[in-house]
C-alpha positions, 0 to 999 in steps of 0.5 A: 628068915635068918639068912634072909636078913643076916645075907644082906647084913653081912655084905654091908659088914663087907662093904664096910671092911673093904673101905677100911682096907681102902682108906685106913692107914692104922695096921689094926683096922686093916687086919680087922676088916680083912679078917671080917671079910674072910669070915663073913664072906664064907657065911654069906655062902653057907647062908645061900645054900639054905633052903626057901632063901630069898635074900633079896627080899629083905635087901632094902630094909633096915635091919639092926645095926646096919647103917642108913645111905646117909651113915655109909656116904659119912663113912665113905667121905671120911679119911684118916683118923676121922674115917677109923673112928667112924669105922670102929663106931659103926662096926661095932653097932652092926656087930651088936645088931648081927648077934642080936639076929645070931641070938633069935636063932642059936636055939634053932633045932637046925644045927646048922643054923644053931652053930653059925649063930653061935659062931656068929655071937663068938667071933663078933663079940670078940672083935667088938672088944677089940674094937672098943680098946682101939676107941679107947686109945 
């Protein structure tokens, strides 16, 4: 079921990032969407060599973090600083939401699974600091 829900989370995490790398002008969003783009798409195919996964199944739901039509048609109208704020904002609540899932799981007695929950919770709390100083400035 983590696979189930996370897949579909991540590919969002990717569809974000890839507006970013269209859109953004700022050389710190640009390195922090690719660099969420090549750590997401690798889990996403670890993730799909999981048994029983059937990711399609939770594809249309909203999970936490993810951001609705209405949020990513929002994100995907923006532009310049505008567009950046919108990115950091968002990103940050669906990276909250990933390690909420990561944290279901991290116990899981399938280390595979216990150790991409902890690489999950590692490198998306970093980058959500990373994301609150760019807010800041």
């Amino acid at each position: 079921m983590f696979a189930e829900m996370m897949i579909p989370h991540h590919e969002q995490a990717i569809e974000m990032s890839d507006l970013a790398l269209a859109k953004s002008k700022s050389d710190e969003i640009l390195s922090l969407a690719k660099q969420i783009k090549e750590a997401q798409q690798p889990e996403i195919e670890l993730m799909r060599t999981f048994t029983g996964e059937n990711a399609g199944m939770h594809a249309g739901h909203t999970m936490m973090g993810m951001l609705d039509e209405s949020e990513m048609a929002e994100l995907s109208a923006a532009t310049g600083e505008a567009f950046d704020q919108l990115f950091l904002k968002g990103m940050i609540e669906h990276h909250k939401g990933a390690i909420q899932m990561a944290e279901m799981v991290v116990g899981s007695a399938n280390s595979t699974v216990s150790d991409l929950a902890k690489s999950i919770i590692s490198s998306q709390t970093a980058e959500i600091d990373f994301m609150e100083t760019l807010l800041k400035n």
